[in-house]
Every structure is written in structure tokens, then in C-alpha cells.
N, C-alpha and C positions, 0 to 999 in steps of 0.2 A: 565435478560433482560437489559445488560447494553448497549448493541451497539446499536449503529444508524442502520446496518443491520438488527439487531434481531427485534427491532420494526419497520422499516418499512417492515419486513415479515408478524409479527402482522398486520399491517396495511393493509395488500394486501391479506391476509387469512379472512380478514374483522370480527376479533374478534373485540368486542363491547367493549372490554377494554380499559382503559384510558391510552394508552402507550406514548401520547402526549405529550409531555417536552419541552424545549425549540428549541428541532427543525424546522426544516423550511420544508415545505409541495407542494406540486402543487397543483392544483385544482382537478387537475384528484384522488392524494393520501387523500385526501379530503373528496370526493364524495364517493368513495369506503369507508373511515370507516362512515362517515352520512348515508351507503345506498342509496343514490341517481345519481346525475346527476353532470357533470361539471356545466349544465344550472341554474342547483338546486343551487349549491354554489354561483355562479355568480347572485341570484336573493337575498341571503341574503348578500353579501356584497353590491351589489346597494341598499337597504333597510336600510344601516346602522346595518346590526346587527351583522357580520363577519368582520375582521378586514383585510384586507389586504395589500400590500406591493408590489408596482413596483420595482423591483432588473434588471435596467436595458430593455431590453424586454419581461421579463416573470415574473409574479405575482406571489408571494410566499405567505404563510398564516403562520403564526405563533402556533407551537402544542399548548400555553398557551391558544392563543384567541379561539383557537376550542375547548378547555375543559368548556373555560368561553360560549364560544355559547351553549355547551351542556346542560350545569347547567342553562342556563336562559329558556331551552326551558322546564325545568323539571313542569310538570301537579302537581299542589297545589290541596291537599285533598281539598272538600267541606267542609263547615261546617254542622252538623249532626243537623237537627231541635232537639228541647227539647223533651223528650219523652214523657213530658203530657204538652200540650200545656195551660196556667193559662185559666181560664173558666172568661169570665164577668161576674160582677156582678150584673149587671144589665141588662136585655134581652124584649124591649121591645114587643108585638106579633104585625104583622100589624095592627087587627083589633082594639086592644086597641088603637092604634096612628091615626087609620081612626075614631074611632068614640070619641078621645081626652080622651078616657079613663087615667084617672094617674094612672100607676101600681102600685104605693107604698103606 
């Protein structure tokens, strides 16, 4: 997968692989491997988060800045609660605290 044709085939077969390098992109070649919209592309570069490039009268993207978009949009595992959550040690009951009872 060394040419510029073979990955922009990639690219328009819309494998989800990262054949992105330092080539130059349309919006439309874009949108096809994100799965979306030219509108779609055009809402994260006015957002700031896609980087693009006036060449003249047509807007080019850079395949780096679209791997860098890919990797920032990647979903961070939760963290997993403790599996035994520590117990207080001290519990006091309502009624103890309504009628000023000291537990201890």
C-alpha cells in the first residue's frame, strides 16, 4: 500500500484503516473515510478540532491531522467502582439522632 492511488482506493472503499500519511485530502475524501458528511467535516473544522488548509480556492486536509482527529475522538474506559465498597464505621440509626441517643 505504497501509492497515493492504492490508498485513496482505500479511502473511497471506505476501509476504516488508517492509510492516512502525509497526503492531502478533499473534504468529500474526508467524509467518506469518517463515514459522514462534507457538512459533518466542515462543522469540525469550524469547532477547531480538524485542521484545514486554503490551497488557493479549494480546502485541503492533511491525512496526519485526520489520524490526530481520530485518536482525540477515541472513548476512555470508565473507571470500574471498588468491588467492596469500605463499610463506615460508624452508622448512626435516625432514631438514635431524633432522640440524641450517643451510639457509642
Amino acid at each position: 500500500m505504497n501509492s497515493r492511488a492504492e490508498k485513496l482506493r482505500c479511502l473511497c472503499m471506505s476501509e476504516r484503516v488508517s492509510v492516512l500519511s502525509g497526503d492531502w485530502f478533499s473534504a468529500a475524501q474526508v467524509a467518506n473515510f469518517l463515514g459522514g458528511t462534507c457538512q459533518t467535516v466542515l462543522v469540525f473544522v469550524d469547532s477547531g478540532q480538524l485542521a484545514a488548509f486554503r490551497m488557493g480556492q479549494v480546502i485541503r486536509y492533511r491525512g496526519v491531522d485526520v489520524d490526530l482527529f481520530v485518536e482525540s475522538c477515541r472513548i476512555k474506559p470508565r473507571a470500574q467502582p471498588p468491588a467492596n465498597p469500605p463499610r463506615q464505621s460508624e452508622t448512626v440509626s435516625i432514631s438514635a439522632y431524633w432522640w440524641g441517643v450517643n451510639p457509642i
